[in-house]
C-alpha positions in Angstrom: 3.8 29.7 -12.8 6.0 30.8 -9.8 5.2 29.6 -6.1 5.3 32.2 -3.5 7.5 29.8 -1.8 10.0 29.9 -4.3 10.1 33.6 -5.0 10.5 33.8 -1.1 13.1 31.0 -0.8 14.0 29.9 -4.4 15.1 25.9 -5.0 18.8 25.7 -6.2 17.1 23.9 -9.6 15.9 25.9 -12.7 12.8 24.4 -13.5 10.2 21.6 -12.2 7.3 19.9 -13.7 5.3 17.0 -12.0 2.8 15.1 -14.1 0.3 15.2 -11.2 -0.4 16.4 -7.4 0.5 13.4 -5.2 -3.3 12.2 -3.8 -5.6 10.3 -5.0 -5.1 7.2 -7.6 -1.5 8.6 -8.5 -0.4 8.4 -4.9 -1.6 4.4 -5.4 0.1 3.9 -8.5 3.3 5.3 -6.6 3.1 3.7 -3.7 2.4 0.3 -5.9 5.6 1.0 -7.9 8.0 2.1 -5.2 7.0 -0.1 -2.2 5.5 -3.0 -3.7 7.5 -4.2 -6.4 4.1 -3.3 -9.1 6.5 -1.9 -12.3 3.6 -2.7 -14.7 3.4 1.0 -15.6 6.3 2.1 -15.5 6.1 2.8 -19.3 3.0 4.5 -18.7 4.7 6.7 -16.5 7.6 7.3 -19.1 5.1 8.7 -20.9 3.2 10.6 -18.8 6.9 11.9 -18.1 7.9 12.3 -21.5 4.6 14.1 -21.9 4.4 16.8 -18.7 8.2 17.3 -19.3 8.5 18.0 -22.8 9.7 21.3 -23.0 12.0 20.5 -20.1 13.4 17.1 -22.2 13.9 19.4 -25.5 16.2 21.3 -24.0 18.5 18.5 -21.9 21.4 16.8 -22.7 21.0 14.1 -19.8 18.6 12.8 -17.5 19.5 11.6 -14.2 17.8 9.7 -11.6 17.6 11.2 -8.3 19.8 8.1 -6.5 18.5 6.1 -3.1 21.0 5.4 -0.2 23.0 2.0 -0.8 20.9 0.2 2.1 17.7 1.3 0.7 18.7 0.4 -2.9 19.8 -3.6 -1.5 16.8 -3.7 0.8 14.0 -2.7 -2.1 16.4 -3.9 -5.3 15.3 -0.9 -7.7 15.8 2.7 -7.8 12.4 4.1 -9.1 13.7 6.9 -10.1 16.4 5.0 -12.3 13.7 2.9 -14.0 11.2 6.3 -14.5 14.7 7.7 -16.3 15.1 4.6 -18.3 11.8 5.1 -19.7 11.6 9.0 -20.0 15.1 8.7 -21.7 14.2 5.8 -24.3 11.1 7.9 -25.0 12.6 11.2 -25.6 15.6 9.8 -26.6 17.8 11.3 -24.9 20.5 9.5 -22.6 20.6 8.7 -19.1 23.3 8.6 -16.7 22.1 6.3 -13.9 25.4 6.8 -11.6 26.4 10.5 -12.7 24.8 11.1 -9.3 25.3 9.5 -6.0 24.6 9.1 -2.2 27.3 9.5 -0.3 25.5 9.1 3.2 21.8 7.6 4.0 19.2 10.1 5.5 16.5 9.1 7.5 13.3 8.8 5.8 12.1 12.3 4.7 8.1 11.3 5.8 6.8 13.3 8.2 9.6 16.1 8.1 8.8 19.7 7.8 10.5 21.7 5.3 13.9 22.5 7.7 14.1 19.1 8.6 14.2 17.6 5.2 16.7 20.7 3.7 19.4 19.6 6.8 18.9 15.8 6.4 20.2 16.1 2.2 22.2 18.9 3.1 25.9 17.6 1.3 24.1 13.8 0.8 25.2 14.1 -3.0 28.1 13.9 -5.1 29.4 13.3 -8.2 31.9 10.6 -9.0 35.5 12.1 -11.1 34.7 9.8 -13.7 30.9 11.1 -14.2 32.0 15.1 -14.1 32.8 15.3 -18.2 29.1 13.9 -18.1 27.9 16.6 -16.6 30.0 19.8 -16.9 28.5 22.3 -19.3 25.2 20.7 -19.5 21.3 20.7 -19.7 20.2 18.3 -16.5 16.9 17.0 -16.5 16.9 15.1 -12.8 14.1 12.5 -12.3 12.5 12.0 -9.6 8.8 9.9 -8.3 7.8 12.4 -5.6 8.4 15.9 -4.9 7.3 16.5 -1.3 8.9 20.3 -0.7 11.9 20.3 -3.4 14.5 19.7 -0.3 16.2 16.3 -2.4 15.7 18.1 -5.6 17.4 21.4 -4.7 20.4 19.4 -2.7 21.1 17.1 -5.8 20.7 20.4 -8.2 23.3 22.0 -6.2 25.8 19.2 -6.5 25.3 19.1 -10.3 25.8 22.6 -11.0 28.8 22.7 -9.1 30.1 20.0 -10.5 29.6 22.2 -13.7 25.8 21.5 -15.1 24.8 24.6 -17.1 21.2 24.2 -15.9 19.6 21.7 -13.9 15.6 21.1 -14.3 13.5 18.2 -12.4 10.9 16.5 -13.8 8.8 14.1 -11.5 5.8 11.9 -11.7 3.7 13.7 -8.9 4.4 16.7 -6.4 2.7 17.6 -3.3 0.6 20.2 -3.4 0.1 21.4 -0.1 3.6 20.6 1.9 3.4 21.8 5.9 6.4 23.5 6.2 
């Protein structure tokens, strides 16, 4: 299914699937695993992943985690995304490129930003490194992500991939927001 928002403004990714709408006992388990250090499920969510993305995984060549700013990465000494494609990947065997994508700039934090906000503040935030581009160039890429608020992070690092030669570029994420203001 097709949102009206991306008919009216369409994402610069193919294809997204989310395991789950961000509320509720997901947005716990989340919050647990990204703020709090909890990775007791994180192969519970490599399978909800593997599950909720299969069609998306069949047809990839490499996942890659969405990447976090270098300050954010020392300060909480994980990328969730990285261990969610460690687990997705081992699962649906299929490899993982944990640095084919990278931050070249931090962003504030996205919470509380409307739509706009968040679309200027990853606008040219991603690159990818010469030595990753062979990685990438002609293929399937299945990005991985925790949270997908209004698709602003995901459509910045899909348009980075693809011109850095990805055929196709498809997100996968634990949850999505349902109902995004903005």
């Amino acid at each position: 299914m097709v949102s009206a928002a991306a008919v009216a403004d369409p994402p610069d990714f193919d294809r997204v699937r989310a395991v789950a709408s961000f509320d509720g006992v997901m947005r716990e388990l989340i919050h647990a695993f990204k703020f709090h250090d909890t990775h007791h499920a994180r192969h519970l969510f490599g399978r909800w992943l593997t599950e909720a993305g299969r069609e998306l995984l069949d047809d990839a060549d490499v996942l890659v985690p969405a990447p976090l700013a270098r300050w954010r990465l020392l300060s909480r000494r994980f990328n969730q995304a990285q261990i969610l494609a460690a687990e997705t990947g081992r699962l649906a065997k299929k490899p993982v490129r944990p640095f084919a994508l990278v931050r070249s700039r931090s962003t504030p934090h996205q919470v509380g930003l409307t739509r706009a906000q968040r679309q200027r503040n990853v606008s040219g935030v991603f690159r990818v490194p010469s030595n990753e581009i062979a990685s990438i160039s002609g293929k399937n890429i299945v990005l991985v992500d925790d949270v997908i608020t209004t698709g602003a992070t995901a459509s910045a690092a899909a348009l980075t991939l693809k011109r850095a030669g990805a055929r196709r570029v498809d997100v996968l994420a634990l949850a999505i927001v349902a109902n995004s203001s903005s």
